[in-house]
C-alpha positions as CSV (number, residue, x, y, z in Angstrom):
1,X,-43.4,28.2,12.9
2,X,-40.0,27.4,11.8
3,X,-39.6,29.4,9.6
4,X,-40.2,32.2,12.0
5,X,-38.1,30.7,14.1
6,X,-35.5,31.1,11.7
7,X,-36.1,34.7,11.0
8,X,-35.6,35.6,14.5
9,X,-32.2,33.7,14.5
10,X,-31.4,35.2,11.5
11,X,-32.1,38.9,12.5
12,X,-30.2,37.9,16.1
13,X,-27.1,37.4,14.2
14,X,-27.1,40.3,12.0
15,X,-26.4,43.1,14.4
16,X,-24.1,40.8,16.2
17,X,-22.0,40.6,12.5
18,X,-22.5,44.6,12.1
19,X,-21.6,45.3,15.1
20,X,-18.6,43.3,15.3
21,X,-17.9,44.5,11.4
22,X,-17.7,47.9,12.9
23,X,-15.6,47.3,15.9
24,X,-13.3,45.2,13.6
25,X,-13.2,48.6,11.1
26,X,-12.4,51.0,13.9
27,X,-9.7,48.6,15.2
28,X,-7.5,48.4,12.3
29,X,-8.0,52.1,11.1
30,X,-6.4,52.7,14.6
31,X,-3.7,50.3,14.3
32,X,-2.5,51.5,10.6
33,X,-2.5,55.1,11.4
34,X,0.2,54.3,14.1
35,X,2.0,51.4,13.0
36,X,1.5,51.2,8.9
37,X,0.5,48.6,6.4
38,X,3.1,45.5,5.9
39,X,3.2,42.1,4.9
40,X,2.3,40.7,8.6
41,X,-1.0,43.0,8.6
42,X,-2.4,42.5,5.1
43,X,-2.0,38.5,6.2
44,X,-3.9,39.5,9.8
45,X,-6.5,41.2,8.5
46,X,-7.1,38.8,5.1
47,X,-7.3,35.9,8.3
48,X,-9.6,38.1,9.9
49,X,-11.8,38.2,7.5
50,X,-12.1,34.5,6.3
51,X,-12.6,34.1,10.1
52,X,-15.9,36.2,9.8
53,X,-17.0,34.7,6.8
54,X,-16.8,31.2,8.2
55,X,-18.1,31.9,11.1
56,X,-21.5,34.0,10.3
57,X,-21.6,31.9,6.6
58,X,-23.5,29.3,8.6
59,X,-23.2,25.6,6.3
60,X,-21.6,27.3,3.3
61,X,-19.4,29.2,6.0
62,X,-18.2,25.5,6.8
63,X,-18.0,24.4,3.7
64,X,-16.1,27.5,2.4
65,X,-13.6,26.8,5.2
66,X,-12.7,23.5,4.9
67,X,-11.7,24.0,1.1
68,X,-9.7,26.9,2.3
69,X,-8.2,24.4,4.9
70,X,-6.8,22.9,2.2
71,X,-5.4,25.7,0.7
72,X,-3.6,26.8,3.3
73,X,-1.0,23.6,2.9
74,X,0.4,25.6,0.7
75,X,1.6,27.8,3.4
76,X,4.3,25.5,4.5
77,X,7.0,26.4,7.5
78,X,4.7,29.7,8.2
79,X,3.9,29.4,11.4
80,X,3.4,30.9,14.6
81,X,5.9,30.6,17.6
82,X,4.9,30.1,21.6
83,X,8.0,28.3,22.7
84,X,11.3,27.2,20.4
85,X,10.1,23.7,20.1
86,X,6.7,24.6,19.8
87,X,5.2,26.4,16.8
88,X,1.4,26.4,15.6
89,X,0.7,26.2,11.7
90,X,-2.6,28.8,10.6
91,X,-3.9,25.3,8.9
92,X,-4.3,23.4,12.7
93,X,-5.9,26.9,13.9
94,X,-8.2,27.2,11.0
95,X,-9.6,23.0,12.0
96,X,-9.8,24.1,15.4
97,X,-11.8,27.0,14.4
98,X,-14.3,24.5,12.2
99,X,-14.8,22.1,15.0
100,X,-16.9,24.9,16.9
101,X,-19.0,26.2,14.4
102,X,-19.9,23.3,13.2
103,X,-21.3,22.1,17.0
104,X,-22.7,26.1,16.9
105,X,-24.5,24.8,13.7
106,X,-25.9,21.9,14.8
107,X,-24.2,19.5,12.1
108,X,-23.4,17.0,14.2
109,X,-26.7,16.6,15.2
110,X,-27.7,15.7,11.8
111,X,-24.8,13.8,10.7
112,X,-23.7,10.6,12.5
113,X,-19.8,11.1,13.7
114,X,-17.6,8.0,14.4
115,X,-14.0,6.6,14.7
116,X,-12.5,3.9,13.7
117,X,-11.9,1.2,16.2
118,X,-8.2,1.1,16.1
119,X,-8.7,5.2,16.6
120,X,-10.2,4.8,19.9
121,X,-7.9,1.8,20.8
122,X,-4.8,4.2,20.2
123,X,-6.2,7.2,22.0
124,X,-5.4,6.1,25.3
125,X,-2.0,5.7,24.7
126,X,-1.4,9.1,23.5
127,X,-2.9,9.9,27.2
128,X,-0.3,7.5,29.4
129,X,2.6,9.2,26.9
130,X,2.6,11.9,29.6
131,X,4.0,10.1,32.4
132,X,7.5,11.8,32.4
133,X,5.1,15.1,33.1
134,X,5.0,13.4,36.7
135,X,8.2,13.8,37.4
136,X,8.6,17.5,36.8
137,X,11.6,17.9,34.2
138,X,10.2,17.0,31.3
139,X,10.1,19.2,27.8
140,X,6.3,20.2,28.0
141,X,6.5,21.9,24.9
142,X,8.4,19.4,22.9
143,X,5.9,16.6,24.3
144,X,3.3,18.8,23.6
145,X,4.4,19.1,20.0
146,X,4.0,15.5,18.7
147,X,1.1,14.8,20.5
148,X,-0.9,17.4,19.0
149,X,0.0,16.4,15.6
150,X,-1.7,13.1,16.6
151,X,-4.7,14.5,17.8
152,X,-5.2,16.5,14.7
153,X,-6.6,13.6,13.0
154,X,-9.3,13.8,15.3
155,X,-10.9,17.4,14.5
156,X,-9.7,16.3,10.7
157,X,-12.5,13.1,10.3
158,X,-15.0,15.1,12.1
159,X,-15.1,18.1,9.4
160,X,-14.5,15.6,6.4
161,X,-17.0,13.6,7.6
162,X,-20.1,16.7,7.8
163,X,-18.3,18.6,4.7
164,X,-18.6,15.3,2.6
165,X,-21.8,14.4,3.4
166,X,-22.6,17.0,0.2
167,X,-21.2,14.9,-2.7
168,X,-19.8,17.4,-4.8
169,X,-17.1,18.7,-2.5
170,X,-15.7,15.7,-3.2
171,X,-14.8,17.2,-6.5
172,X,-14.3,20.3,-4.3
173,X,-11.5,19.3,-1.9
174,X,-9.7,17.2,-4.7
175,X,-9.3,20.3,-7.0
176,X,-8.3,23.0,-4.2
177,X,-5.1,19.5,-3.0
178,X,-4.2,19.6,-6.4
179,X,-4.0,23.2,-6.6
180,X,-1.8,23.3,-3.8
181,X,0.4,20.2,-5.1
182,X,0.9,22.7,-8.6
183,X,1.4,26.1,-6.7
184,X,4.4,23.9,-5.2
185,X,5.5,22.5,-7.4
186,X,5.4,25.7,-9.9
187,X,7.5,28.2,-7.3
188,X,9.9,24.8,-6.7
189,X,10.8,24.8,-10.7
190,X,11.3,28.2,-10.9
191,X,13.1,28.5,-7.8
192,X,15.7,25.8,-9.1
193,X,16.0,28.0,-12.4
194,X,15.8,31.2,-11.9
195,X,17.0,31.7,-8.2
196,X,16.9,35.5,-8.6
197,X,13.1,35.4,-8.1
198,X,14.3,35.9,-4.7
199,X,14.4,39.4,-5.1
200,X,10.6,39.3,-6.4
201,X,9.8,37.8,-3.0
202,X,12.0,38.9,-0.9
203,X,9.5,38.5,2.6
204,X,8.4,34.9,1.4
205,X,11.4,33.3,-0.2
206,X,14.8,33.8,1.7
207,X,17.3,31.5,-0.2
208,X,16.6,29.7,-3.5
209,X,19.8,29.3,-4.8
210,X,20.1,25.4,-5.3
211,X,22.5,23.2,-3.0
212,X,24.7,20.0,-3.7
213,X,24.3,16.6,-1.7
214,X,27.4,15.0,-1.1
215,X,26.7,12.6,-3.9
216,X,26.8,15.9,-5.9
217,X,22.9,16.0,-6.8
218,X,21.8,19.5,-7.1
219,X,18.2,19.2,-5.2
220,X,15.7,21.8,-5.3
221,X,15.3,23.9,-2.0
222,X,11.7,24.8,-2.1
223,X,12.6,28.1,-0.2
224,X,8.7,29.2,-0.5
225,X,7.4,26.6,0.9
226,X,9.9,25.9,3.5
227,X,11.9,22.7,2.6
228,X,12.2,19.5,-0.3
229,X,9.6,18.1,2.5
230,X,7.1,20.1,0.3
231,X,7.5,17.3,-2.5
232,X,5.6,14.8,0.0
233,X,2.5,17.0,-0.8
234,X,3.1,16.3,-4.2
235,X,3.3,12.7,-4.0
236,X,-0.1,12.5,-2.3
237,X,-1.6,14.5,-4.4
238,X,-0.1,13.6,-7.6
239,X,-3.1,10.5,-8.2
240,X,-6.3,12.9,-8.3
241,X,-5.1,13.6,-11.9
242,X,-6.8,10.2,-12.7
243,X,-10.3,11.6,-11.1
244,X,-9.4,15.5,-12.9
245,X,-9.0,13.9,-16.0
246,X,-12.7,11.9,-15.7
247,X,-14.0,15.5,-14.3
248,X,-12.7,17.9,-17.1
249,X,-13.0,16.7,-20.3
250,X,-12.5,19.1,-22.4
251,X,-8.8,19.2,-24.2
252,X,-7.5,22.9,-23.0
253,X,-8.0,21.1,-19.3
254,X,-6.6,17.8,-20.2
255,X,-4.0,20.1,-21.4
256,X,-3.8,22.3,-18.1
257,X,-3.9,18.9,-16.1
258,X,-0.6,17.4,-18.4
259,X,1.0,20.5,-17.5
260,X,0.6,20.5,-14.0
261,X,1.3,17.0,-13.7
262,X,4.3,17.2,-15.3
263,X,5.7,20.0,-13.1
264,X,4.8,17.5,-10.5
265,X,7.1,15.0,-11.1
266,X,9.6,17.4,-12.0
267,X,9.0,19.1,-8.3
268,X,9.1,15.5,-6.5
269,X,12.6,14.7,-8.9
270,X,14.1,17.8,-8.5
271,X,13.2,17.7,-4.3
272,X,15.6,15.0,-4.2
273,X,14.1,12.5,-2.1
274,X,14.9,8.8,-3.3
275,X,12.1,6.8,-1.3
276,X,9.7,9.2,-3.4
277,X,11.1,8.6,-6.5
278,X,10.2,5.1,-5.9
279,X,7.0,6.1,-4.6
280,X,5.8,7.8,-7.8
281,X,7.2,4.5,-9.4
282,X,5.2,2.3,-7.2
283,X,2.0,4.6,-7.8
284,X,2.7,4.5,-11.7
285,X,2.9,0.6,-11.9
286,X,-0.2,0.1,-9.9
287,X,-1.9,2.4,-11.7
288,X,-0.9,1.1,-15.1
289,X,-2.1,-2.6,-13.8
290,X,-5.3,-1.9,-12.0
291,X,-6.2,1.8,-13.1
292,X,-8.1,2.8,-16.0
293,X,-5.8,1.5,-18.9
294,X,-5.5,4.4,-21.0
295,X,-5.2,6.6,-17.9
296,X,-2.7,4.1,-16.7
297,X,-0.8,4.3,-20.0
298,X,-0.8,8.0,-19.7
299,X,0.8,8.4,-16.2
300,X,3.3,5.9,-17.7
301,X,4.5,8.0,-20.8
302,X,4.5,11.1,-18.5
303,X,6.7,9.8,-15.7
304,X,9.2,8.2,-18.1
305,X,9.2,11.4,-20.3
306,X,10.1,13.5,-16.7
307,X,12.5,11.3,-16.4
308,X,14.3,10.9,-19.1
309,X,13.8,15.2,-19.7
310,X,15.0,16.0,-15.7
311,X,17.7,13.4,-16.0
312,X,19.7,15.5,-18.9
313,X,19.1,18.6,-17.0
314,X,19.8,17.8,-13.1
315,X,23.8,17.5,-12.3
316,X,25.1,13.5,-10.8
317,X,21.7,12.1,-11.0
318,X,22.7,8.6,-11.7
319,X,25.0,8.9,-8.6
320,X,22.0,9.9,-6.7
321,X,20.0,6.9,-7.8
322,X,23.2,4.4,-7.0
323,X,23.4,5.5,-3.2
324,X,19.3,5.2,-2.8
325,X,19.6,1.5,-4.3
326,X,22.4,1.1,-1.8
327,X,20.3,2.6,0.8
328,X,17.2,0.0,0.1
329,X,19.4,-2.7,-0.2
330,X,20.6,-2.3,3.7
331,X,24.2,-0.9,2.4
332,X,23.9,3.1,2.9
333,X,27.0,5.0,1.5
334,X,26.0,8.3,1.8
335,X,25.7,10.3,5.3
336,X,21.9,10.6,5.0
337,X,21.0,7.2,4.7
338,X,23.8,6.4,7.5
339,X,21.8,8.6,10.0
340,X,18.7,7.3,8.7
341,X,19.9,3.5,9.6
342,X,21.0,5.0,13.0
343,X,18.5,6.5,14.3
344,X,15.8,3.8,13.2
345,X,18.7,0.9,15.0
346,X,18.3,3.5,17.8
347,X,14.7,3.5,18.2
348,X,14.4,-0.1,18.0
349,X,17.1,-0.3,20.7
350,X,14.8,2.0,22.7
351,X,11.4,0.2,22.2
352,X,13.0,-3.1,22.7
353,X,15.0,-1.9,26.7
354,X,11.4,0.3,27.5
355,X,8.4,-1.6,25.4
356,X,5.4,0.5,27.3
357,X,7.5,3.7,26.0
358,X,9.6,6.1,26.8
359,X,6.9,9.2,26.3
360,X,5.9,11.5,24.2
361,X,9.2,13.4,21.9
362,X,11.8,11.0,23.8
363,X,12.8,9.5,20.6
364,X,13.4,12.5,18.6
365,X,12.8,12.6,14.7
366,X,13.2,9.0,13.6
367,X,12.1,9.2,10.2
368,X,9.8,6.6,10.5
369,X,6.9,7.2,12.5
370,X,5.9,3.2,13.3
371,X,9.6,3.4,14.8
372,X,8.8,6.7,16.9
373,X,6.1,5.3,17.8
374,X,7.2,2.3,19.4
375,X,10.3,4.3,21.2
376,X,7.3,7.1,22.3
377,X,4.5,5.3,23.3
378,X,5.6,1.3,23.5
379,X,5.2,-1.5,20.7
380,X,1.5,-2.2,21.5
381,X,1.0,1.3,20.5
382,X,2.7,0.9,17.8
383,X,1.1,-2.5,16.5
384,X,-2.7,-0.5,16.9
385,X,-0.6,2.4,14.9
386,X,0.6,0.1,12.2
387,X,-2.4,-2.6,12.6
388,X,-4.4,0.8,11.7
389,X,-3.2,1.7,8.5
390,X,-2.7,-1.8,6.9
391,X,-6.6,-2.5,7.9
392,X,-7.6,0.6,6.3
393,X,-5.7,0.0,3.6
394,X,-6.4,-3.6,3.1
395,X,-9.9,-2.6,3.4
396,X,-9.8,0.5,0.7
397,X,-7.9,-2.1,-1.8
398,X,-10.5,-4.8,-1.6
399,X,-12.8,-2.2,-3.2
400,X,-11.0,-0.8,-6.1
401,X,-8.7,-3.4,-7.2
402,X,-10.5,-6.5,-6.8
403,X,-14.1,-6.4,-7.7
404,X,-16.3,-5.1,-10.4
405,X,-17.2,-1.9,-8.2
406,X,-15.2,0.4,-9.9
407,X,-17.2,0.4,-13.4
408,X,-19.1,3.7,-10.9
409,X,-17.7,6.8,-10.2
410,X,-17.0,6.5,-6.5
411,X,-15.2,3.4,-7.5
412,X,-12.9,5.5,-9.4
413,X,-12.4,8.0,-6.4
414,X,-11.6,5.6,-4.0
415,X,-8.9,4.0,-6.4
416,X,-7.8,7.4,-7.0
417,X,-7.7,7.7,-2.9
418,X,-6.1,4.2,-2.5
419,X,-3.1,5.6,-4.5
420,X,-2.6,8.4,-2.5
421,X,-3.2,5.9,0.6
422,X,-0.4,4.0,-0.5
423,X,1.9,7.4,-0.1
424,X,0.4,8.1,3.4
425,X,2.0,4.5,4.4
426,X,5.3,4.9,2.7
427,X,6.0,8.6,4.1
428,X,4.8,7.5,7.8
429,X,7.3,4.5,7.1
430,X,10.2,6.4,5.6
431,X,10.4,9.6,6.4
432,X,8.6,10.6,9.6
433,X,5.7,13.2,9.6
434,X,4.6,13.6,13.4
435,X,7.3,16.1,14.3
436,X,5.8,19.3,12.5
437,X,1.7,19.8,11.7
438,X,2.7,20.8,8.1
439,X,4.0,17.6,7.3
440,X,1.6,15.6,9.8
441,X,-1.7,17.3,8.3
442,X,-1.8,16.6,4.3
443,X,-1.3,13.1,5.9
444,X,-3.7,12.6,8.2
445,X,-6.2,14.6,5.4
446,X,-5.8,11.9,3.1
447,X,-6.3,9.2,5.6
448,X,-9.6,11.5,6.6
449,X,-10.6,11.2,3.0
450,X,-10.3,7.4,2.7
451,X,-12.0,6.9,5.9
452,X,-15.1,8.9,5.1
453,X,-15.0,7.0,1.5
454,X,-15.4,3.5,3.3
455,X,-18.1,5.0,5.2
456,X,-20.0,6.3,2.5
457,X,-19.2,3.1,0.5
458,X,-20.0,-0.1,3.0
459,X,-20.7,-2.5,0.2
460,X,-18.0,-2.6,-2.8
461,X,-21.1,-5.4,-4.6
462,X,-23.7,-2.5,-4.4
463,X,-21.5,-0.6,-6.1
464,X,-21.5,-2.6,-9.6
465,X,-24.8,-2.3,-9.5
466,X,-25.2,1.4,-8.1
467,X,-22.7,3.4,-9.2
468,X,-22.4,6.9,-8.5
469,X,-22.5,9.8,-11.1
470,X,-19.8,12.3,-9.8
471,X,-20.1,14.3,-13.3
472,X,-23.9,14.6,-12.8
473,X,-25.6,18.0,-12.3
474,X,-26.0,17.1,-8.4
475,X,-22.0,17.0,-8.0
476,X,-21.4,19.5,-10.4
């Protein structure tokens, strides 16, 4: 009976994809012959068809998607305007576009969704945020534009959460974030060297040519991408080298993955960004102590041979590093880390004269999203903000440091995913990602990750005992 059933559904949605496969056809055959092939249409029509293949694919339409989600952080500052202050990025309208089909496939049905308390405890305020809407004046769009951003993380656990219940798009989803990180990474180097690969690109890449900081640091612009933001992909996906390096074994991919990692750090060095240099340093040391030792060891060598290699090669770096010890120590110099100070004194000023907020975008771009917070939506908020992310990671580091659980696979993924955790904190402390989805969304996809990994891990003892093949036939 069911599987009649199924027949009928399946030949109900055949014609449907014909037909609409032939309306699609006739469309853009009628739309080239008056207006001609460019850029902007072979992007449409590529969209268009991912679109179809998602939808109709049924669960491997899903699953196909979500990968390709992540695939599409590459695509940086590309977005799509409605107002000035308000742009949408393809990457949110791709998740919004998941949520759908998978409630038209019934996967939520068969897979228990749920949030985290401190989730539902924060939701509300994102809700009262809107009061200066009563009043008539207020910047709709702008407003409109950071809370969306927060939301995101909603439609972001629910996909993770039905993807992932398959274990091998673990592997999956790792693979396609490191992929992104090196495509970076790759068109950052050669965009520092060899600026005249302008004119190779010249609709995707509009000014490479290298610029001085007033320090006289030569940073990287990351023209393809959009900005030396790009480098904050990097750092969070810099750690799933420790889970490639388990998955491919054999020495042309350890090879490949020394490669890529490498032009990692050199991307994140050459971005210019001092509070990620001393990310990756934080990242290295922990996973030298706690991390696999050889592995550990590894990371070690690479990052001091970038280093000690980028340090030669990149003009004034030792200024650049004085000014960001300055900068750490309280004592900024240089004019960046003088706004920095000023704006974060400002938005403590504001969150201590208006603690139940000042609503959504009042604060501006703070750099530190805790601070924005508190200015936006009031201290409380910002406590459950805060009091979020330090339980989760509290939580995820119990696991993988401290007991014998990660002698299994998933014990090495979620200290792989506890290293890129620690990253999520530090760029929501120092540098702000709520403002723009493209930097808001490779955050809130790692926190997605970690969440879904305590989920599917409540138990670090059973673990020891348990562990989990990742490199098995089943996740292969």
């Amino acid at each position: 009976m069911s599987l009649a059933l199924r027949k009928i559904q399946l030949g109900n949605r055949s014609p449907l994809a014909i037909g609409l496969l032939v309306l699609g056809t006739i469309a853009i055959d009628v739309y080239l012959t008056g207006n001609g092939l460019s850029y902007k249409e072979i992007i449409v029509a590529f969209g268009a068809g991912i679109v179809g293949v998602i939808i109709f694919g049924g669960e491997r339409g899903i699953q196909f998607g979500f990968v390709l989600w992540v695939l599409t952080l590459a695509l940086g500052y590309r977005t799509v305007e409605v107002t000035p202050a308000l742009r949408l990025h393809p990457s949110e309208l791709l998740l919004w576009l998941l949520v759908p089909c998978i409630l038209f496939h019934r996967k939520l049905l068969r897979n228990r969704i749920s949030f985290p308390m401190w989730l539902w405890l924060f939701v509300p305020f994102w809700v009262l945020a809107w009061w200066p809407m009563i009043f008539g004046n207020a910047p709709w769009d702008k407003m409109f534009n950071e809370c969306r951003n927060f939301v995101l993380l909603i439609p972001l656990m629910i996909v993770a959460s039905v993807v992932l219940t398959r274990p091998n798009f673990w592997r999956h989803l790792l693979i396609a974030l490191f992929l992104v990180s090196t495509w970076i990474a790759v068109m950052g180097v050669a965009e520092y060297w060899f600026p005249q690969i302008t004119g190779m690109f010249p609709a995707f890449i509009k000014d490479a040519k290298a610029e001085p900081t007033a320090d006289g640091f030569v940073r990287a612009q990351f023209s393809f991408w959009g900005s030396q933001t790009a480098t904050f992909i990097c750092a969070l996906a810099l750690p799933t080298t420790l889970m490639l390096v388990r998955w491919w074994r054999q020495p042309w991919q350890r090879l490949t993955l020394a490669v890529a990692s490498t032009l990692q750090l050199l991307a994140i060095y050459i971005g210019g960004y001092r509070s990620i240099w001393l990310l990756v340093l934080l990242q290295m040391m922990i996973a030298s102590v706690f991390g696999i030792k050889k592995h550990g060891l590894m990371l070690a060598v690479l990052c001091l041979l970038v280093a000690v290699a980028g340090y030669q090669y990149v003009p004034n770096s030792h200024e650049r590093l004085m000014t960001g010890i300055a900068a750490f120590q309280g004592k900024p110099v240089d004019h960046s880390a003088l706004d920095r100070k000023d704006r974060a004194l400002e938005a403590v000023d504001q969150a201590i004269s208006s603690p139940f907020g000042n609503g959504w975008s009042s604060a501006g771009w703070v750099h530190s999203d805790f601070l924005q917070v508190a200015a936006n939506l009031g201290i409380l908020a910002a406590f459950v903000f805060l009091g979020g992310y330090l339980y989760t990671l509290i939580r995820v580091g119990q696991r993988v440091l401290f007991a014998s659980s990660r002698q299994g696979e998933r014990g090495h993924l979620g200290f792989t995913l506890f290293l890129s955790f620690i990253a999520v904190g530090w760029l929501l402390a120092t540098q702000g990602v709520e403002v723009l989805p493209q930097l808001a969304l490779p955050v809130w996809f790692i926190w997605a990750l970690v969440d879904v990994w305590l989920k599917q891990t409540p138990e670090a003892e059973r673990l020891a005992y348990e562990p989990v093949n990742l490199s098995s036939p089943a996740y292969v």
